[in-house]
C-alpha positions in Angstrom: 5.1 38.1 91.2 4.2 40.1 94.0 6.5 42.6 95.8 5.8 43.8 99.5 6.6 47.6 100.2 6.8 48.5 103.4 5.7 52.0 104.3 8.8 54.3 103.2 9.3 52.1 100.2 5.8 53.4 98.9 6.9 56.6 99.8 10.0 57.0 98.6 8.3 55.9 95.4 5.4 57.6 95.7 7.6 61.2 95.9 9.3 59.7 92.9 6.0 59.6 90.8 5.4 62.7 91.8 8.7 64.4 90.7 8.1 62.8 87.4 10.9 60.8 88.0 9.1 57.5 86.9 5.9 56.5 86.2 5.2 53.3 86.4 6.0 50.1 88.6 7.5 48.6 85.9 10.3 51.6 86.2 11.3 51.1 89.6 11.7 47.2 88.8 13.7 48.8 86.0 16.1 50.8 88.1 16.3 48.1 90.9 17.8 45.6 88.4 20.3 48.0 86.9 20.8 48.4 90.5 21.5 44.8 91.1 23.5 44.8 88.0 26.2 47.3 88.9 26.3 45.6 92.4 27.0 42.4 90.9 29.8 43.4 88.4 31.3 45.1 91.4 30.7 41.8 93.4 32.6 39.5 90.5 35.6 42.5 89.9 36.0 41.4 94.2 35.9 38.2 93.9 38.5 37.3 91.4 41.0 35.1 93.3 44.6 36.5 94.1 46.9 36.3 91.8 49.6 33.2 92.2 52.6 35.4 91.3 53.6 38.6 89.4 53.5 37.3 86.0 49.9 35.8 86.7 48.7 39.4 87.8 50.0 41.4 84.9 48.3 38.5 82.4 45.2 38.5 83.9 45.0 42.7 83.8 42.6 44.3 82.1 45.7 45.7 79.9 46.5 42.5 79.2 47.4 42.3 75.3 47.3 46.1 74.9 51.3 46.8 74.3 51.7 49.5 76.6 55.2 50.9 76.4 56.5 51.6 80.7 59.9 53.0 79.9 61.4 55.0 82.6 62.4 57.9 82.1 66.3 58.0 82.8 66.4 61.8 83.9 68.7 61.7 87.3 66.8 65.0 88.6 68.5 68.1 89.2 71.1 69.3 91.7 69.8 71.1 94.5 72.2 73.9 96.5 71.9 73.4 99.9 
């Protein structure tokens, strides 16, 4: 495979070498597919289609299955003196 830089891709990776940030081409193909990866787990958390109704959303959560307790708290407040 052959990748084409253009002119401030080479330096942009050229300062990186030279900070000692990576050292090889392998580790910029490295960093551009964990890259890619977080962009596409972003993409796919998107894309998920709506939710039909309530009961749908709350079954599809991530907390889905954990047993999280929501009580409300049944304080009233307190009085205020105006």
């Amino acid at each position: 495979m052959t990748i084409q830089l253009n002119p401030e891709q080479e330096q942009v990776i050229g300062r990186a070498i030279q900070a000692g940030l990576i050292e090889t081409a392998d580790d910029v193909v490295e960093v551009g597919v964990e890259t890619i990866k977080q962009r596409l787990i972003a993409h796919d958390k998107l894309s998920v289609p709506p939710a039909k109704d309530l009961v749908e959303l709350f079954a599809s959560s991530p907390f889905a299955g954990l047993n999280m307790d929501f009580e409300r708290d049944q304080d009233t407040g307190r009085e205020v003196e105006l």
